[in-house]
Structures are given as C-alpha cells and as structure tokens.
N, C-alpha and C positions, 0 to 999 in steps of 0.2 A: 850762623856762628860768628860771633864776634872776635874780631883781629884782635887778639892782646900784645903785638908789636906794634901797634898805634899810639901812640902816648895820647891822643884827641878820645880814645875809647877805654879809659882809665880814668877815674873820678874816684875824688877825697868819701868815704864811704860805702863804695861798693862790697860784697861779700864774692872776695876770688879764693882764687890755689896760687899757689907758689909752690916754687922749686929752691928753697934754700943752696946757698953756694956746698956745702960738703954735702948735700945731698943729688947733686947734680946728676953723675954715675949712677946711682940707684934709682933717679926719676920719683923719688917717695916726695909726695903734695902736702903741705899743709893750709887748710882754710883759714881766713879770717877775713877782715875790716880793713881797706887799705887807708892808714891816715896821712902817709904823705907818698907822694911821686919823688923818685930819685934820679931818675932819668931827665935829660935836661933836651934831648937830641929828641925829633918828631916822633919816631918809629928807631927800635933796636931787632936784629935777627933774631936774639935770645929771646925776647918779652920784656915789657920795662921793669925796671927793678922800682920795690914799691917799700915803703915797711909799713906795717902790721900796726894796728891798736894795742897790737900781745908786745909790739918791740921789734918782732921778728924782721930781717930782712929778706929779700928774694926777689928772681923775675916771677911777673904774672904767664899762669901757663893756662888758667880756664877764668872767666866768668860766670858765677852760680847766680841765675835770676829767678 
C-alpha cells in the first residue's frame, strides 16, 4: 500500500480518491486525475491535498493502480 501522506508518492496524473473538505465527517471518496499538488510540506497527517482534472479539491486517501 502506498503512503498517500508522502507528497514524493503523489504525481501530476495519477488516478486517486480524495476526501473533499465538507465531506471529511462522512469519509464519502471521490476518484479522479490529480493535476496539481497543493501541498507544499514532504508528508501531511491528513494526506496531501491535491486538485482534480474535474477542479475538485481534497486530501489523497487511496491510490487506484
């Protein structure tokens, strides 16, 4: 299983899950394309926050390979 609080294990293109900020409490994922890293720090406890191809933003919570 791949650490999604690594920001070194996070790449422009991958297909992850996120956890959107008002969906935090609920844990509901949504997939996509990450097209940029937000996260500036090595590693975050949450997962790094990434946004989406779609816009979306969120921390990564899975990598889909």
């Amino acid at each position: 299983m791949i650490d999604c609080r690594q920001r070194k294990n996070i790449k422009v293109g991958l297909f992850v899950e996120i956890v959107q900020k008002p969906h935090q409490k609920t844990g509901e994922l949504t997939e996509g394309i990450v097209a940029r890293l937000l996260t500036n720090s090595p590693n975050h406890p949450y997962g790094i926050k990434v946004q989406l191809e779609s816009g979306l933003v969120g921390r990564v919570k899975n990598i889909i390979e």
